[in-house]
C-alpha positions in Angstrom: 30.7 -18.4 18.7 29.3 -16.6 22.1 26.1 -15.7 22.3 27.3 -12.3 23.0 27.7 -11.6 19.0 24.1 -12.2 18.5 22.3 -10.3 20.9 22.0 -6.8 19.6 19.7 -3.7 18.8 19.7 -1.6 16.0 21.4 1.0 15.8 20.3 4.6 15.3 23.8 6.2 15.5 26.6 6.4 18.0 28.4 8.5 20.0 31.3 8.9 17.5 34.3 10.4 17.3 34.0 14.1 18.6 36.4 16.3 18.8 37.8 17.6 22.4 36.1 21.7 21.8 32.9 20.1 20.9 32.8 17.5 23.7 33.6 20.6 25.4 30.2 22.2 24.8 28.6 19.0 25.1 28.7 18.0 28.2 26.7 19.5 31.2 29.9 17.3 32.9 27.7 16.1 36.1 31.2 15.0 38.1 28.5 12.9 40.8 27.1 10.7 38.3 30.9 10.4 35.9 32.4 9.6 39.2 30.3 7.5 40.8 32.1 3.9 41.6 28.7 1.8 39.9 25.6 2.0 37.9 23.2 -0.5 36.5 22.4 1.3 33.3 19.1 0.5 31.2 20.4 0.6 27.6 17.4 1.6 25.4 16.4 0.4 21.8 18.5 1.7 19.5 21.6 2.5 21.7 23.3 -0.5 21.7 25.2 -2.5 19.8 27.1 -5.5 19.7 27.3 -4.4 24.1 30.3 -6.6 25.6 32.0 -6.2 28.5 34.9 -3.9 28.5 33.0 -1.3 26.4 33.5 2.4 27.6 30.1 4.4 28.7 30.0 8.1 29.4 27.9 8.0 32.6 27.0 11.9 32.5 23.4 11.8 31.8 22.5 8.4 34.1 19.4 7.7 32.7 20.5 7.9 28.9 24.5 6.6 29.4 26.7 7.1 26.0 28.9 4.5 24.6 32.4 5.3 24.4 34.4 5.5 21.2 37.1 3.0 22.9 37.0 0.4 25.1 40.2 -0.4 26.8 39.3 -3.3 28.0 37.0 -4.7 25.0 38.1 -8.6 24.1 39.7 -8.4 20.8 37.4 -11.5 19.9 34.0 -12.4 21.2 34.1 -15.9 23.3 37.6 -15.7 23.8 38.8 -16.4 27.7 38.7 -13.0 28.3 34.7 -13.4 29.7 33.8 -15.4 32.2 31.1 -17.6 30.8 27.2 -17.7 32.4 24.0 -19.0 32.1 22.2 -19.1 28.6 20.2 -16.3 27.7 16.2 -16.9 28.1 15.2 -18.4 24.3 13.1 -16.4 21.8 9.4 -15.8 23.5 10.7 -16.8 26.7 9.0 -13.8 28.4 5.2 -15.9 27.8 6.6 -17.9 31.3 7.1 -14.6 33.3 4.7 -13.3 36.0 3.0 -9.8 35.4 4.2 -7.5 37.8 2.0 -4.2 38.7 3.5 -1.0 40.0 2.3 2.7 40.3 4.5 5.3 39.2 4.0 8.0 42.0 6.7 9.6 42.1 8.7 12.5 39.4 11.5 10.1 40.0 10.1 7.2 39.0 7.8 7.9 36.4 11.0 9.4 34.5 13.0 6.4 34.9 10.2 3.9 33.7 9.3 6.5 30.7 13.3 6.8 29.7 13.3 2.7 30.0 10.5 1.8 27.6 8.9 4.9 26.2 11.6 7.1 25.3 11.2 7.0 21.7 7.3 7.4 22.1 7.3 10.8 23.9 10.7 12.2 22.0 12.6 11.5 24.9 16.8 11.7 24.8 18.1 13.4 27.8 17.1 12.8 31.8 16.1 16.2 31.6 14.0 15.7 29.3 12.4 13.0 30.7 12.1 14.3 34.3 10.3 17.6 32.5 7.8 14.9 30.8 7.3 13.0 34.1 6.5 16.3 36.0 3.7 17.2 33.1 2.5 13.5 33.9 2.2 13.0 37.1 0.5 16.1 37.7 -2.7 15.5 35.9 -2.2 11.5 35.9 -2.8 8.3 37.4 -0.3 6.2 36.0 0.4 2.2 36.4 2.8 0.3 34.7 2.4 -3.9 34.4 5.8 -5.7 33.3 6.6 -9.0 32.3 10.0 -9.8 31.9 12.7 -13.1 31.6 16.2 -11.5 32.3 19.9 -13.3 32.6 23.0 -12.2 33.4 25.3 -12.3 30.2 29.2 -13.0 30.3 31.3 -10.3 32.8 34.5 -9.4 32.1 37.5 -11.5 33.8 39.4 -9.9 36.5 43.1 -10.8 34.1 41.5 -8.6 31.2 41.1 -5.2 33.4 44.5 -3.7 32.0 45.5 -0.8 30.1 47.9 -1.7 27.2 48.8 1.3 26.0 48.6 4.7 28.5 45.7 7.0 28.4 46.3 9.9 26.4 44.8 12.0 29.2 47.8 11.1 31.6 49.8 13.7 29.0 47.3 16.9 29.7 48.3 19.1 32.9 45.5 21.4 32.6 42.9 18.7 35.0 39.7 19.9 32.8 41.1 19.2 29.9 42.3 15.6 31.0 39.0 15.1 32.2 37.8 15.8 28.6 40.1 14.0 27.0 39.4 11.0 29.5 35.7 10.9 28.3 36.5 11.7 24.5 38.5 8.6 24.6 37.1 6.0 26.9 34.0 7.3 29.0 33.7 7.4 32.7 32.7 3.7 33.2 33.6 0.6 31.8 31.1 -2.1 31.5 31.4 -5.7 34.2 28.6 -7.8 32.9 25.7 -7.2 30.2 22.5 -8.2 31.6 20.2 -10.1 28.3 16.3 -11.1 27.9 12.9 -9.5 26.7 10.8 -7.2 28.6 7.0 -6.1 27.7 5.9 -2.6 29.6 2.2 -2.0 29.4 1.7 1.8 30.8 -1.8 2.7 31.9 -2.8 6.7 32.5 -5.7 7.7 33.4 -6.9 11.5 34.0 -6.3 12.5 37.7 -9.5 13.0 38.6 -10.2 9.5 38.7 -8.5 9.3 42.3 -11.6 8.2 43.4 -12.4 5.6 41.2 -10.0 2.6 42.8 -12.0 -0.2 42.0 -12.5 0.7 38.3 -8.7 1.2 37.8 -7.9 -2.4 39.9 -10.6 -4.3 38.3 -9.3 -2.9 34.7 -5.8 -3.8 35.3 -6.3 -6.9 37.0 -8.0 -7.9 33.6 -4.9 -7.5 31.8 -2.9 -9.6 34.3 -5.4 -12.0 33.9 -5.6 -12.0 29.9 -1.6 -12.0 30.2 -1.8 -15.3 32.5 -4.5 -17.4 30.8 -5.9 -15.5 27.6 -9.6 -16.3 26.5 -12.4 -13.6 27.2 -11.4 -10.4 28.2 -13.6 -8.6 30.8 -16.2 -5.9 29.0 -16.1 -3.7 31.6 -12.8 -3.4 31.2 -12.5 -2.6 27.6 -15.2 -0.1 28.2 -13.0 1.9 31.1 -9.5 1.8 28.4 -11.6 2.8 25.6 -12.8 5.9 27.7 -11.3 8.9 27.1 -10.1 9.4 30.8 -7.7 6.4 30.1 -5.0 5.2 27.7 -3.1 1.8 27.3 0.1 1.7 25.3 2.9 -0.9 25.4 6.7 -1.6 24.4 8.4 -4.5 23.8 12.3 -4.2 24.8 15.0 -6.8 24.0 16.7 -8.5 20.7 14.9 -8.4 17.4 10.6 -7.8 17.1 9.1 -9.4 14.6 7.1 -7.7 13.0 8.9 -4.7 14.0 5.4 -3.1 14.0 4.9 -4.8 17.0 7.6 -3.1 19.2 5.0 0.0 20.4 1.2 -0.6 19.9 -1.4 1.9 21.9 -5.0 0.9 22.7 -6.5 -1.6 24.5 -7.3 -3.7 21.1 -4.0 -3.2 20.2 -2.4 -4.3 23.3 -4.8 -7.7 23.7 -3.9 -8.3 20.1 -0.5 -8.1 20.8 -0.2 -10.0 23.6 -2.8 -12.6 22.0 0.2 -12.6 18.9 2.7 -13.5 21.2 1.1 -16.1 22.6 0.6 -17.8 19.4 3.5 -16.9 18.3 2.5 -14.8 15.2 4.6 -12.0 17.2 8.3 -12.8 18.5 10.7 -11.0 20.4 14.2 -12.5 21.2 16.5 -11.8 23.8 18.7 -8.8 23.3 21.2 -6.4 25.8 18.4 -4.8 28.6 20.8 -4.0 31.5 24.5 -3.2 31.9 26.8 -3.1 35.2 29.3 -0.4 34.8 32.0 0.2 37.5 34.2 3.4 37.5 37.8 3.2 36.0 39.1 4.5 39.6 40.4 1.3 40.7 42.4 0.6 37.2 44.1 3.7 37.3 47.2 3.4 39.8 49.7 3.5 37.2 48.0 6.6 35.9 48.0 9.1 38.9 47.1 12.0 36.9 44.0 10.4 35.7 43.0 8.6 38.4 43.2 12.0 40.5 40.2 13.1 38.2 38.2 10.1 39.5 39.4 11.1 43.2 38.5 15.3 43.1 34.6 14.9 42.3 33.7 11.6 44.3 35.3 11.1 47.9 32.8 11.1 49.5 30.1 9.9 47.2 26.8 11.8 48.5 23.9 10.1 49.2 21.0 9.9 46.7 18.1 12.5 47.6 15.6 12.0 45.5 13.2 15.1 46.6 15.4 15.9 49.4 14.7 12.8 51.0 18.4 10.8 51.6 18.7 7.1 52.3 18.9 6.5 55.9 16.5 9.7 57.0 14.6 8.6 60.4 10.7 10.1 60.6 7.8 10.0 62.7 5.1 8.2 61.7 1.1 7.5 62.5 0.1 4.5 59.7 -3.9 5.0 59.5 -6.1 1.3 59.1 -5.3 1.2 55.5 -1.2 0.4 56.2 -2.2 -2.7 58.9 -2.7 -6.6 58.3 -5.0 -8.3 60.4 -5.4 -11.8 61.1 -8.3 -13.2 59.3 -9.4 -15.1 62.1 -9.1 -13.1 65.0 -8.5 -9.7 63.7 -5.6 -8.9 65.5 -3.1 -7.1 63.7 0.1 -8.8 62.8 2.1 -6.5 61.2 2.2 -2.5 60.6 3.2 -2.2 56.6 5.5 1.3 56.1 5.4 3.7 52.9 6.9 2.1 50.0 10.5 2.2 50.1 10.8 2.5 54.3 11.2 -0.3 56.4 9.7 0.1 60.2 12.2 0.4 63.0 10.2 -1.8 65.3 13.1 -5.0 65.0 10.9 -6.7 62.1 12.4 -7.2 58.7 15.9 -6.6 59.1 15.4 -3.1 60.3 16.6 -1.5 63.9 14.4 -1.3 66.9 13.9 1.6 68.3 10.6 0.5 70.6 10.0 3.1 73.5 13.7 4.8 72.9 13.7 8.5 72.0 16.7 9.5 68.9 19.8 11.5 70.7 22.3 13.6 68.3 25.9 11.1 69.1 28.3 13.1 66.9 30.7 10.5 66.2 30.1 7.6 63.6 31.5 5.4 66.0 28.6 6.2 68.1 25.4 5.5 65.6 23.1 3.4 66.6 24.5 3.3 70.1 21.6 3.2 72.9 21.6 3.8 76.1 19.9 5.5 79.2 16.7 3.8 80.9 13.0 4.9 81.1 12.5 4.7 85.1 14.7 5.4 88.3 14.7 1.9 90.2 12.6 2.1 93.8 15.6 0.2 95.5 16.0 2.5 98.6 19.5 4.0 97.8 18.8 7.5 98.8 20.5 6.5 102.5 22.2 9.3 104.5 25.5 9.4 105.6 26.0 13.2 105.8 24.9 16.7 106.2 24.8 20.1 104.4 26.4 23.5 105.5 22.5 24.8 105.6 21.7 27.4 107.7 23.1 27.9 111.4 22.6 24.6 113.2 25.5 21.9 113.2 27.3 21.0 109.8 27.8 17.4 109.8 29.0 17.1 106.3 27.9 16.8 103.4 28.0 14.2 100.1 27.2 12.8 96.4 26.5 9.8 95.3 25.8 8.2 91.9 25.6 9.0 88.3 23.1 9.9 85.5 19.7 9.6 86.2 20.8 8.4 89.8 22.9 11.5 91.1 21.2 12.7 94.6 22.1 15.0 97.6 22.9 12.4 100.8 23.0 12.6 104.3 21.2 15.8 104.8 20.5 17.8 107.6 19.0 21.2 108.4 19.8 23.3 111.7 21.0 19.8 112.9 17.7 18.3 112.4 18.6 15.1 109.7 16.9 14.5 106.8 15.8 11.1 106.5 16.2 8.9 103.5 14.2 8.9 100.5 14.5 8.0 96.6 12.6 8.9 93.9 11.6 5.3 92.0 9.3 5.4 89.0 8.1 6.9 85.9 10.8 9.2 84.3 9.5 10.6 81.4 7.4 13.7 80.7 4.1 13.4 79.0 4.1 11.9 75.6 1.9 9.8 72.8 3.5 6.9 70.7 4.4 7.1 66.8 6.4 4.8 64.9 9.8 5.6 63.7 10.6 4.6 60.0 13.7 4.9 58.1 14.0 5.7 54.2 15.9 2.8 52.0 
């Protein structure tokens, strides 16, 4: 028997069967997100059950993604040769051997995603709208830090031999392309799944009233405590109980994954709570096993040749498919930017700096890391995407003497010798000149090029 059968959540209902003229009212139909060729969907307590590859998702809402009532490409039967086996699954309490990561959630953006992740059920939470509307409430009056410690795998994906429809969609019948869009999703969602991603996650989220900006050290020191009580156990720091237990601050956590025992357990708030928790877990008076966290769907695009009608749906909302711009701000945007002391690393001997660290999410366009260089070169509108990246042009004219005549100009009365061009560019000049017969000797113009300016560093968004 696979693994796969074992590993589930409970259930707190499904999508069902709805009919076409309710779906109808249902769906906001976001046709960027239904159409995009591939998610990594979070699957949250309670949504999934029994999740295998093959199973259909209705990717409108990204952040809250819908089972399917089908799944054309489902295996009949679990562990059959229709998935591609993987590693195991990490074991029940597995996530003890994981590092705490910390992480602030400063953005809208972010805190919505982490909050639709792990605290969904806690704040009433069922829709991205919903949670981007809590997120904004949030991070306005808010500090807010998140600590996770998590041991992940990547389940059995779906074999390349089991992608096939046996019977047609229904859809491919429809002529009216809104209503075979509707259909589409009624019967098998915009996405089907590739590979379920399995283990046990704990979230420990840590607010504190915004007008605490000021108070770094207090926040670091209290939630370096709980990395440290997570690593090693034993006393925890006084001080530190003392800043949760304020009312300025609160501690809550989740525990995301397979089955919680006690099911008590699976959302506890207040730092006794938490250090109780975590102290259960570590004894293992508390267990949590390994359960569906993460699924990769891809779009049903590439399966749909035989299907033209249908796959046409796929083609009219997504070619191409726009960048994300999260607060306006695409991938691949190019800014200006002066880092302050606070974004360089100094050698601890010399005090030289040795590198210039970017905003979070940017990568500097000085040549380090795997990002471009664009040291002492100014940006130039190209036009063509043939053309990005494409440099050119040079910061000086050479001193090399070229500026020789062999010429004249027609210039007022005296003799008119001729006249000439030479060169290109930055080196295009007037030769062989000569004024009422009087020649103009040679000259050039070697040196600086450029007009006044100050140095910034260009850094590009990821």
């Amino acid at each position: 028997m696979s693994h796969v059968e074992l590993l589930t959540r409970r259930s707190v209902g499904s999508f069902g069967q709805i009919s076409l003229n309710q779906k109808k009212h249902m769906l906001n139909l976001n046709y960027w997100n239904l159409t995009y060729r591939e998610h990594t969907i979070n699957l949250q307590p309670g949504k999934a059950v029994q999740v295998l590859p093959g199973d259909g998702y209705i990717v409108d809402d990204a952040l809250f993604p819908q089972e399917a009532p089908r799944g054309p490409f489902r295996p009949s039967r679990p562990g059959t040769a229709s998935l591609v086996p993987s590693t195991e699954v990490p074991k029940r309490n597995d996530l003890l051997s994981s590092q705490m990561a910390v992480f602030q959630s400063t953005t809208v953006e972010e805190e919505a995603t982490n909050l639709s992740i792990a605290f969904s059920a806690r704040f009433g939470i069922a829709s991205a709208k919903a949670a981007y509307e809590r997120a904004r409430l949030e991070t306005s009056s808010k500090i807010i830090f998140y600590l996770r410690a998590e041991s992940t795998s990547p389940g059995d994906q779906i074999a390349s031999e089991q992608i096939r429809w046996n019977t047609p969609p229904e859809a491919e019948d429809i002529s009216d392309p809104d209503q075979r869009m509707r259909q589409f999703l009624d019967d098998y969602g915009s996405h089907y799944a590739v590979q379920v991603f399995y283990g046990q996650s704990l979230y420990i989220r840590v607010a504190c009233n915004s007008h605490m900006q000021q108070a770094h050290e207090k926040i670091s020191a209290a939630i370096n405590a709980v990395g440290l009580f997570w690593r090693v156990g034993g006393e925890f720091s006084r001080e530190a109980r003392e800043f949760f237990s304020s009312q300025d601050c609160s501690i809550e956590t989740s525990l995301l994954g397979g089955a919680v025992n006690p099911s008590g357990a699976l959302y506890v708030t207040g730092i006794d709570q938490v250090l109780d928790l975590v102290d259960k877990l570590r004894k293992g008076q508390v267990t949590i096993d390994s359960g569906p966290l993460q699924c990769r769907v891809w779009s049903y695009w590439h399966t749909l040749k035989a299907f033209p009608k249908c796959r046409e749906l796929f083609d009219r909302y997504t070619q191409p498919t726009p960048v994300p711009t999260p607060f306006g701000v695409p991938k691949g945007t190019v800014l200006m930017w002066a880092p302050d002391e606070g974004n360089l690393r100094r050698d601890s001997a010399s005090g030289e700096i040795v590198e210039v660290i970017p905003p979070e999410g940017w990568v500097n366009l000085d040549g380090s890391k795997g990002g471009k260089d664009l040291t002492d070169r100014v940006p130039m509108a190209v036009g063509k995407w043939s053309r990005l990246w494409e440099q050119g042009g040079r910061k000086d004219i050479p001193d090399d003497g070229a500026h020789t005549p062999s010429g004249s100009l027609p210039w007022g009365k005296g003799a008119r010798d001729g006249y000439g061009f030479q060169g290109e560019g930055d080196e295009c000049m007037l030769l062989n000149i000569s004024f009422n017969g009087n020649p103009i000797p040679g000259h050039n113009h070697g040196g600086e090029n450029r007009p006044p300016y100050f140095g910034l560093f260009f850094i590009m968004k990821l």
